[in-house]
DOBA-556552 format. One record per residue (C-alpha): x, y, z. Coordinates in steps of 0.2 Angstrom, whole numbers, plus 2048, in hexadecimal, padded with zeros to 3 digits. Example, Ala and Ser with C-alpha at 12.3 -4.5 7.8 and 13.67 -1.06 7.14 Angstrom:
2
83E7EA8278447FB824
end
This chain:
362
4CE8D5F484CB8E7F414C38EAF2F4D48F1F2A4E18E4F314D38D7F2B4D88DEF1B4EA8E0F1C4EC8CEF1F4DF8C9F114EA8D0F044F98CBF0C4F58BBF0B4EE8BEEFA4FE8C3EF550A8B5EFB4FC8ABEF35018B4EE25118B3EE551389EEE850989BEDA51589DECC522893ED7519885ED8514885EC5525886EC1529876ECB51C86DEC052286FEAD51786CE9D52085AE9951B84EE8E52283CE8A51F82DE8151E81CE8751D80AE7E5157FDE8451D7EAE8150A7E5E804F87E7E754EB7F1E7B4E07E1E794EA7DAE8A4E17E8E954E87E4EA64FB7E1EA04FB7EFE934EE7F8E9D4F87FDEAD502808EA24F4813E9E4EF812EB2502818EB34FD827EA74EF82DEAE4F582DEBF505839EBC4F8843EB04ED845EBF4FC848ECC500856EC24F1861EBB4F785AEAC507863EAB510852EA9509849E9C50E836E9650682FE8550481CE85507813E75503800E715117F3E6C5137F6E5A50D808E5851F80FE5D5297FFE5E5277EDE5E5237E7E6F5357DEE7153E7ECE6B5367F8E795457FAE865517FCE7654380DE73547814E8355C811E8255C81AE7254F827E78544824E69537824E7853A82DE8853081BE9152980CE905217FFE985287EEE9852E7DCE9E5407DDEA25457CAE9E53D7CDE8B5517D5E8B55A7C4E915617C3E8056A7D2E845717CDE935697BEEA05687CBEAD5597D4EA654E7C5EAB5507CAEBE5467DBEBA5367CEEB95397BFEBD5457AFEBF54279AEBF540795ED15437A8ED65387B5EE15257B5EE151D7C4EDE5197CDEF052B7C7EF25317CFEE45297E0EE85327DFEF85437DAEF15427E8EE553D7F5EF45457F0F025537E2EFD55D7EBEF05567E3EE25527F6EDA5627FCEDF56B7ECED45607EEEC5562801EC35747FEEC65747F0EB75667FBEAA57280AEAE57D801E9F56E802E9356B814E9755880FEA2551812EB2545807EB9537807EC352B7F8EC951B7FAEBF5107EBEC05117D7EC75087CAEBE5087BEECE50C7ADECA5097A8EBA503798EAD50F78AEAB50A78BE984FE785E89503773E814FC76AE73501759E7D502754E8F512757E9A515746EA352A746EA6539751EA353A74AE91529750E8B533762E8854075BE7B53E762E6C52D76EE7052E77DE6852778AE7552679CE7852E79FE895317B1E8F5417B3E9954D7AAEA054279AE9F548795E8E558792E93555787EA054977DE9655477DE8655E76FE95552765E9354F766E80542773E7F543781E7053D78FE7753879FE6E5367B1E725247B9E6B51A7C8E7150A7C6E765017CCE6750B7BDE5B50A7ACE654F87A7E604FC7A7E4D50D79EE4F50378FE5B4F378FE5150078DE4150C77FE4B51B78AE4951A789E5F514779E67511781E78510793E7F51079BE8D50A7AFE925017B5EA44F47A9EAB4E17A9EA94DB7B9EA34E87BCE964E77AAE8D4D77ACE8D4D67BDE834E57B5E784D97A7E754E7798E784DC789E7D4D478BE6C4E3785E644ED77BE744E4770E824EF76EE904F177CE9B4FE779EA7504781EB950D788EC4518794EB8527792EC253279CEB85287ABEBD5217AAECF51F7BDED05207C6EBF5247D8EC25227E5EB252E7F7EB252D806EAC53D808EA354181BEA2551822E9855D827EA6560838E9C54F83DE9F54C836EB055B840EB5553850EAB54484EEB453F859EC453E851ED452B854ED652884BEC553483BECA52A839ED951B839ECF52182CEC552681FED2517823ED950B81EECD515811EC751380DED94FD80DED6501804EC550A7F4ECB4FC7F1EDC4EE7F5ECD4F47E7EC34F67D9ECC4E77DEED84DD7DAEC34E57CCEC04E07C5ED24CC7CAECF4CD7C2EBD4D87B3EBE4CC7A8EC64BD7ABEBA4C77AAEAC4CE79AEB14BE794EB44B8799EA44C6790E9C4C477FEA44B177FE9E4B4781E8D4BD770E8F4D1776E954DC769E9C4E3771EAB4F4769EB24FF76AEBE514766EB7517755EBF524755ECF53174CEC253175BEB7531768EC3541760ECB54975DEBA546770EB754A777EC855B76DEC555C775EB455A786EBA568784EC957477DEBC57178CEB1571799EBE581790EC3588792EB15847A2EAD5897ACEBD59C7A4EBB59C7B0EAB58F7BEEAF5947C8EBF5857D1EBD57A7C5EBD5837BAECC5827C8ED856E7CCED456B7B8ED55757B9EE656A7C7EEB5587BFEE555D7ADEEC5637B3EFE5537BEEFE5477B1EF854E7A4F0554D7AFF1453C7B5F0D5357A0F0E5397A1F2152B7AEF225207A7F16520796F1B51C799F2D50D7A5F2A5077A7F19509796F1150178FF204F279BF204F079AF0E4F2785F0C4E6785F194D778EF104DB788F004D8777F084C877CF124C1788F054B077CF014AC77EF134A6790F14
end
């Protein structure tokens, strides 16, 4: 090429260079939001993926989009944080859906149900089974659009100040119980309470709660609940796969520009496999750790877990022949977490029940 076409097509090129610059700043606008978290910065993984969340869209964006993480308590309470983002106090925030139940049984689906969907399963029912389709379609009511941000994995059964040995043993316990749960266990005489994380260790360590419940291993230990209760029992099977959302005020979402919502699911994407990824590396030290300072780790009994099974299906049973909401979402989950056991039962239970049993070998 000649010195003078060289040049020619230099500042062309220059020029449409020039020119697509200011289109694509234009696409990204100088946001800023505000987001509440249902949880104290002290619980780093739990309260932690929201300032993974952040940072991410931050970083997507040269900055341009900008989301300010707040602690529970510094805007709101932690249980009052969807109520934040129906009445636009906050543009966000980070949360557990069934912390709502009281509002409407429904919300417990968001994050997990007795006897329901384990967590890889829930990913995939909320992806590819309809399960995000439902819930938008349900938080549409409150004004929210929500996005998958965070699974726990399966969690603890609970902290007790004495041993579960039958169905009986609940009657009259005064627990805190997140979710759904409580009702179920109110069946079998249980009274169940509804405490963010920050306030359950002053209400056991001053008997106002017999027992407690909150994550798994990690958690507990940071909230320091074997100090003040000895058995620690498993499995949690009110929350086989505890999935946390971004709940987002539908009037913004619907403001936003394309290029920004895809930034959100997208992070909130990175958020939910950064969280439970942590809490698989630090549940097994931490559980360690807890059972060498003297914790009485054990498993609920198959008479209790039958009772509360039974419990649950009664209840289930009960509520969707007033809730139509809350039937077809539990028709959803349990068709999808049946046809999802086929799989699991041939391949990944078998693989998995097969190290766990040969583990000491290697």
């Amino acid at each position: 090429m000649k010195r003078r076409q060289f040049l020619t097509a230099a500042s062309t090129g220059l020029a449409a260079t020039a020119i697509a610059a200011p289109a694509i700043a234009q696409s990204m606008p100088e946001t800023k939001w505000r987001l509440t978290s249902s949880f104290p910065k002290s619980l780093d993984t739990i309260y932690g993926a929201a300032e993974v969340f952040a940072k991410a869209i931050a970083e997507a964006t040269d900055n341009k989009f900008q989301i300010q993480v707040f602690a529970a308590g510094e805007i709101v309470p932690g249980l009052q944080a969807a109520d934040a983002v129906t009445n636009g106090t906050v543009e966000m925030c980070h949360t557990a859906s069934y912390y709502y139940v009281g509002k409407d049984p429904t919300y417990a689906f968001g994050t997990a149900v007795p006897f329901g969907l384990n967590s890889r399963m829930q990913t995939a029912w909320q992806h590819f089974g309809g399960g995000m389709d439902l819930m938008n379609k349900f938080y549409k009511k409150a004004n929210i659009f929500a996005v998958p941000c965070g699974n726990t994995g399966c969690q603890m059964g609970g902290w007790f100040r004495k041993e579960i040995k039958e169905p009986g043993d609940f009657n009259g316990l005064k627990m805190r119980i997140g979710g759904f749960a409580g009702r179920v266990l109110t069946k079998l005489g249980l009274v169940p309470q509804q405490l963010a994380g920050g306030d359950i260790y002053p209400a056991l360590e001053k008997g106002t709660l017999d027992a407690c419940e909150w994550v798994g291993p990690y958690d507990d230990a940071k909230l320091g609940f074997n100090k003040v209760a000895q058995y620690y029992y498993y499995p949690g099977w009110w929350e086989g796969g505890a999935m946390l959302h971004n709940f987002i005020n539908l009037d913004k979402w619907e403001q936003l520009p394309a290029a920004y919502k895809s930034v959100i699911k997208t992070a909130s994407m990175a958020a939910h496999e950064w969280m439970q990824a942590k809490y698989d590396a630090a549940n097994p030290a931490a559980l360690k750790q807890l059972v060498g300072a003297g914790t009485q780790l054990r498993p609920f009994p198959p008479a209790v877990m039958d009772a509360c099974l039974k419990a649950s299906l009664e209840l289930y049973k009960e509520v969707s022949a007033t809730n139509a909401d809350f039937k077809e979402i539990w028709e959803s989950t349990l068709a999808f977490r049946n046809d999802q056991y086929l799989w699991w039962q041939v391949a990944e239970y078998t693989y998995d029940t097969y190290l766990i049993r040969n583990r000491t070998r290697v």
